[in-house]
C-alpha positions, 0 to 999 in steps of 0.5 A: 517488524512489520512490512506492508507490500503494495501492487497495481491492479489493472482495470477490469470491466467491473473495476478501475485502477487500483493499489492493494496493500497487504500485510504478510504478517496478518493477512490484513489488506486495504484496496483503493481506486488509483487517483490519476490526480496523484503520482504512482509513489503517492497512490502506493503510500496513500494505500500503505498508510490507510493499511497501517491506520486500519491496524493500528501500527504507529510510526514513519514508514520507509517507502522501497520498489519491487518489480510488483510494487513497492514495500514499505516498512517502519522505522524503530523509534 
């Protein structure tokens, strides 16, 4: 089953705000700039999503919170 992990960059004198997504099965990642339009669930599933279309996993994601982060996993059709 695959399991996407998403966390909260802080800014740095060269980058904004962000929310990395990454996959501890094959090490694939996405990163994008935190919108502060849109509400910190709606940043990590937004990130979450564009990880799991960059690798191709169909399927609805279940949406949980870590002290990093949040971590999404599939359901089973």
């Amino acid at each position: 089953m695959q399991a996407i992990i998403t966390k909260y960059l802080l800014a740095t004198h060269t980058n904004p705000s962000r929310i990395k997504a990454t996959s501890g099965w094959d090490h694939c990642s996405v990163t994008t700039t935190y919108d502060s339009r849109l509400n910190t669930d709606e940043n990590h599933r937004i990130v979450a999503q564009l990880l799991a279309d960059k690798c191709s996993w169909p399927g609805e994601m279940i949406q949980g919170h870590t002290k990093s982060g949040c971590v999404f996993v599939f359901i089973p059709k």
